[in-house]
C-alpha positions in Angstrom: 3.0 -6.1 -27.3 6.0 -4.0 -25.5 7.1 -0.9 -25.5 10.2 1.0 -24.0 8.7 0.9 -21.0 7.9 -2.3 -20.3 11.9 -3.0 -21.4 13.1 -0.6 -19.0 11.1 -2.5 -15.7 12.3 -6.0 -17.4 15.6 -4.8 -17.2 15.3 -3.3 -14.0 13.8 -6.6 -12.8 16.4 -8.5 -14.0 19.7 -6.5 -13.0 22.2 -7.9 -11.0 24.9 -5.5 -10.6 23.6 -2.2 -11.3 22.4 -0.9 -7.7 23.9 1.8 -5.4 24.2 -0.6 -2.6 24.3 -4.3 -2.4 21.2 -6.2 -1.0 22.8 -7.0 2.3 24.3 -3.0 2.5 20.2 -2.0 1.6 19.4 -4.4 5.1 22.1 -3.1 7.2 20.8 0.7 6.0 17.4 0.1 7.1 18.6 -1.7 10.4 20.0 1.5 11.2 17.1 3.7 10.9 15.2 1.3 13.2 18.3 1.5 15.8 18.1 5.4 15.1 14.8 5.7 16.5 13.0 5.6 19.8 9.0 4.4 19.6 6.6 4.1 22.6 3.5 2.6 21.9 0.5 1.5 24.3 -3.1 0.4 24.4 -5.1 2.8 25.9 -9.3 3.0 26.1 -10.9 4.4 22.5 -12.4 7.2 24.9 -9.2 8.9 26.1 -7.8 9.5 22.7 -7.3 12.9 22.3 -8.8 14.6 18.8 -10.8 10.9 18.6 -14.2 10.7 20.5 -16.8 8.4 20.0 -20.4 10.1 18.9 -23.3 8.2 20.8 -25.6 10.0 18.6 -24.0 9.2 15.5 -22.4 5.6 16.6 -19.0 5.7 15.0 -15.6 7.0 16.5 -14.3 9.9 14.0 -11.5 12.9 14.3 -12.6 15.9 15.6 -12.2 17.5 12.4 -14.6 15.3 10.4 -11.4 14.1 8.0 -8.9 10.9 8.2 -11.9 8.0 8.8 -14.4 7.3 11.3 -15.6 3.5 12.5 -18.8 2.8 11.4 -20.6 -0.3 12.1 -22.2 -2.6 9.0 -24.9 -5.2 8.9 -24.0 -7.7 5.6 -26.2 -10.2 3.9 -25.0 -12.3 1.3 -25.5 -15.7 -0.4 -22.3 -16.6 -0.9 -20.6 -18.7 1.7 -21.2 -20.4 4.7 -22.7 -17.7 7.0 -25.5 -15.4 5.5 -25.7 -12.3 7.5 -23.2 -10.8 10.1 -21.8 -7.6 11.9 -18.5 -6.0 11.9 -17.3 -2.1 12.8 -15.6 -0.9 9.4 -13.2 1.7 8.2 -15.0 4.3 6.4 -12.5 6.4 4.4 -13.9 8.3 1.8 -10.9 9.8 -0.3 -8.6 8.6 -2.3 -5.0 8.3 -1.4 -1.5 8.5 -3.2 0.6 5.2 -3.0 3.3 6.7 -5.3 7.0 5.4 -6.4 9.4 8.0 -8.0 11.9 6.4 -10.2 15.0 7.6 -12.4 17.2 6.0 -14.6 20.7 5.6 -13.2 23.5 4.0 -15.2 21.1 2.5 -17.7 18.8 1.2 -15.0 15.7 2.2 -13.8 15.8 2.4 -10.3 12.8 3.3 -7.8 13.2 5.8 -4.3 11.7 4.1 -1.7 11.7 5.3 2.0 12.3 3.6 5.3 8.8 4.5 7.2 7.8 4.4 10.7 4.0 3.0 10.9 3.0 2.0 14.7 1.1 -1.5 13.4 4.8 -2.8 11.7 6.0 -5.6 13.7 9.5 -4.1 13.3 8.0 -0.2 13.3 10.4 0.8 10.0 9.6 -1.1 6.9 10.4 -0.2 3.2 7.2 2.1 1.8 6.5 4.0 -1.4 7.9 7.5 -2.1 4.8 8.7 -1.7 2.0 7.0 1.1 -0.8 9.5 1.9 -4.0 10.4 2.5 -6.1 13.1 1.5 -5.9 14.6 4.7 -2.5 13.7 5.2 -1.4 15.4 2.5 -3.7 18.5 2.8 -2.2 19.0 6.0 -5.4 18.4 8.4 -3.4 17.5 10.7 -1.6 20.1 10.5 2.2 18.7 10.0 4.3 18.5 7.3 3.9 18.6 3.3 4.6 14.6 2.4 8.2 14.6 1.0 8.0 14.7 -3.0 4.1 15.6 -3.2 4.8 17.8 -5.6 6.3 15.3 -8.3 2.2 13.5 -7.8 0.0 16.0 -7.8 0.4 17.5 -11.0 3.2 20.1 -9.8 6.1 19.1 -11.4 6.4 17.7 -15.2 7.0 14.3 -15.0 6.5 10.5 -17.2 4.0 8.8 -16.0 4.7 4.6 -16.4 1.6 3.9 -14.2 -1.8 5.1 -12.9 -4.5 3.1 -11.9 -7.2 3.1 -9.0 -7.1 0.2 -7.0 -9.6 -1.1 -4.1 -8.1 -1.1 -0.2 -8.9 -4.5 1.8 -12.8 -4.8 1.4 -13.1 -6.6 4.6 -11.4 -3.7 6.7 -12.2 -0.7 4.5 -15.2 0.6 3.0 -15.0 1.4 -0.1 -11.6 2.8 -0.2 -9.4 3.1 -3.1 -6.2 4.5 -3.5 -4.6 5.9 -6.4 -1.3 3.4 -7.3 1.3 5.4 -9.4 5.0 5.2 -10.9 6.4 7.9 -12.5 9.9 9.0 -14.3 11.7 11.7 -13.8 14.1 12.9 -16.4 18.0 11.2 -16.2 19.5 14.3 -15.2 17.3 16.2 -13.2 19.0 16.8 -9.7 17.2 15.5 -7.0 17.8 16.2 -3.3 17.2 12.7 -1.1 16.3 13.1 2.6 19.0 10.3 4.8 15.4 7.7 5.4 15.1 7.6 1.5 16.6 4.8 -0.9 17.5 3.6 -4.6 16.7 0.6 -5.6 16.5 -1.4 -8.8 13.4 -3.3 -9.3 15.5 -6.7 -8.6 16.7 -5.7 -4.7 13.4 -4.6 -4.3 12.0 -7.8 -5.2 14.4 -10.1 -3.5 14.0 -8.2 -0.8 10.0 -8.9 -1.1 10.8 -12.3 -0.6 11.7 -12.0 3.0 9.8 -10.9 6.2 8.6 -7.5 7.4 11.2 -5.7 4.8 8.8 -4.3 2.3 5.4 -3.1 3.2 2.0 -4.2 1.8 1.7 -0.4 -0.1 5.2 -0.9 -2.1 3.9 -4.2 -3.3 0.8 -3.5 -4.3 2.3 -0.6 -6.5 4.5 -2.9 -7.8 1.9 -5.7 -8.6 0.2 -3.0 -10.9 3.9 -3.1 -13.6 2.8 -4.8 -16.6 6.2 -5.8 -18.0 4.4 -6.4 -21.8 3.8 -9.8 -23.7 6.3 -11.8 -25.8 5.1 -13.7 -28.5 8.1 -16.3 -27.9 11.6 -16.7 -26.0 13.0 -15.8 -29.1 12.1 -12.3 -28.7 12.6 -12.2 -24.9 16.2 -12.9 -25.7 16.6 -10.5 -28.4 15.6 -7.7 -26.3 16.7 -8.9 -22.8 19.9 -10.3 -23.1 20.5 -11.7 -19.6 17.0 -13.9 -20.1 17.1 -17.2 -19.3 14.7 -19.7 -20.7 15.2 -21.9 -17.3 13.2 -19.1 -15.8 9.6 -20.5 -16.1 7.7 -18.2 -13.5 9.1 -15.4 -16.0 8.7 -16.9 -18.7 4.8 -17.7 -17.8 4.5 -13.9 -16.7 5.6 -12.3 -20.1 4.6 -15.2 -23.3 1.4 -15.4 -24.6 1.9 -19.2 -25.7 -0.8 -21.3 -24.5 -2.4 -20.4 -21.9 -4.9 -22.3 -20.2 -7.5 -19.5 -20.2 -7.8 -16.3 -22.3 -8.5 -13.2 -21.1 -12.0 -12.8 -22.5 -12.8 -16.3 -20.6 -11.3 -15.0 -17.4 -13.7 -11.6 -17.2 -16.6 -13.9 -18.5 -16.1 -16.5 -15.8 -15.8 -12.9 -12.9 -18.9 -11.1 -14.7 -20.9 -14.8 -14.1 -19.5 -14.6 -10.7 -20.9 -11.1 -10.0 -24.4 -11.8 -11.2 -24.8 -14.9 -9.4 -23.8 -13.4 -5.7 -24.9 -10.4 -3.9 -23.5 -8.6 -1.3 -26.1 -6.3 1.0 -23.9 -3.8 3.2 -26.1 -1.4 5.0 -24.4 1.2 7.8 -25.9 0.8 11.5 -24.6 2.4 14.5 -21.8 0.8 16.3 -24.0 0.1 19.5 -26.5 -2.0 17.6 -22.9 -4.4 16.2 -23.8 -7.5 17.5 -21.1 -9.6 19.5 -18.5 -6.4 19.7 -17.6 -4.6 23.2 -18.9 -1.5 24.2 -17.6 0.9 22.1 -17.6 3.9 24.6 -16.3 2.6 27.6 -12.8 1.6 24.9 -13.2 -2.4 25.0 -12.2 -4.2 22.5 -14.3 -7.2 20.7 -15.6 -9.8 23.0 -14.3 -12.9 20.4 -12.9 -14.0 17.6 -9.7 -13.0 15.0 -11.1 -9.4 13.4 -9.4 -7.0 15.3 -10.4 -2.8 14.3 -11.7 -1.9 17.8 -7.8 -1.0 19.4 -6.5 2.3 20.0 -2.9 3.1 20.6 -0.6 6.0 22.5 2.1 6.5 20.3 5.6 8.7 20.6 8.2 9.3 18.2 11.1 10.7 17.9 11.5 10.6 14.1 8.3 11.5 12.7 6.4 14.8 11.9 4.1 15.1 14.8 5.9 13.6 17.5 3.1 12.5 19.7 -0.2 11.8 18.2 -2.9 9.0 18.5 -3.9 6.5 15.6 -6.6 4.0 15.3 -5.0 0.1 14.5 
């Protein structure tokens, strides 16, 4: 099955010459907006964060204003695996976020805004992000900055196509529970948009070569991208018809858009997760962050004692290109 707009992302995917800027202008951009900032960023104790404070009675660390997340500490059993039962601190984020692309076609080619976005955990600091990146509170303005930059084009606002929506889980080992809502959408061809200078087109070919290389494109733009279903192809035949620049050489396409013989169908697949499912459980029960086993002490700001999990950090961070300029966040 296919439909337009599965065609226009294949095409997208597959352009070679239809950008606004070439891959290596796209790097040079974004090396720029790195140069054009100035980031200062330092450990300091999770008790001298200011708007963040540890509750003894409660056990978790949490914003003053009850929104964002707090840290809450879990107690897991399970019988899968090596290790049956174990502690960990936790992100508890109960609200869905938007992870949202904006795209338009331009000469012929779907192409998708993307911004370059300052985050204080990037190993570089500016990496390529969604249009859209925000939580509830973020964009509800508990924090009491600025509206997120095209919000209105997501929330219902402003009449648009929409190519994708789904719901899709955060990292279950960091995050409790937390889903965001993944979503591309279309605006018409010749509606005028105004694009802020640390916002980009791109077709959905520089955005995946630039995928391929390090700290360019951020963990939110890909998993939005993941979520494209580019429609099935009952032979090359038909791939060819309708995307002329196919080439049958390209297997790893080839294997994403046939349907000829697959080693497993789809009902096989959910059967064989669904068998999965019943024969595993997973016991997560909330306890206080004092009574984590084998983590610091929470209050006085140290960190875990040992081992690789790492959620107990806080960080002093300044700015000079962001919308609150000095602010504290949780890493």
């Amino acid at each position: 099955m296919k439909s337009s707009t599965n065609i226009k992302f294949l095409q997208s995917a597959l352009a070679s010459s239809y950008g606004h800027l070439s891959t290596e202008e796209i790097l040079q951009w974004l090396y720029e907006k790195r140069e054009s900032i100035k980031v200062d960023i330092r450990q300091v104790p999770i008790n001298q964060m200011d708007k963040w404070l540890y509750d003894g009675a409660e056990g978790r660390i949490k914003h003053i204003s009850g929104k964002f997340f707090s840290i809450d500490g879990i107690r897991v059993h399970t019988n899968y695996g090596l290790k049956e039962t174990w502690d960990q601190p936790i992100i508890n984020q109960p609200e869905i976020g938007f992870l949202g692309i904006l795209t338009q076609m331009k000469n012929g080619i779907l192409h998708f805004l993307l911004q370059a976005k300052i985050e204080p955990g990037n190993i570089n600091v500016v990496q390529l992000s969604p249009t859209l990146q925000a939580t509830k509170s973020n964009y509800t303005r508990v924090h009491q900055g600025k509206t997120p930059t095209f919000l209105e084009y997501f929330n219902g606002e402003k009449e648009v196509t929409v190519l994708v929506d789904q719901l899709q889980s955060e990292q279950g080992a960091r995050f409790f529970k937390k889903r965001n809502r993944n979503i591309i959408i279309e605006i018409p061809e010749g509606e005028h948009l105004e694009i802020p200078d640390n916002f980009i087109w791109l077709t959905l070919k520089q955005l995946k070569d630039l995928m391929s290389m390090d700290n360019v494109v951020n963990m939110d733009t890909r998993t939005v991208i993941s979520a494209i279903n580019y429609g099935n192809f009952n032979n090359i035949q038909s791939l060819q018809d309708d995307i002329p620049n196919f080439s049958e050489k390209n297997e790893r396409l080839f294997s994403l858009l046939c349907n000829e013989k697959p080693l497993k169908d789809l009902e096989s697949i959910l059967s064989w997760m669904t068998n999965l499912k019943s024969k595993y459980e997973l016991l997560v029960e909330r306890i206080p962050l004092y009574a984590v086993q084998n983590w610091g002490d929470w209050n006085a700001g140290t960190d875990r004692q040992s081992g690789s999990n790492h959620l107990g950090s806080a960080y002093d961070t300044s700015c000079t290109r962001r919308f609150d300029r000095f602010y504290y966040q949780k890493n």
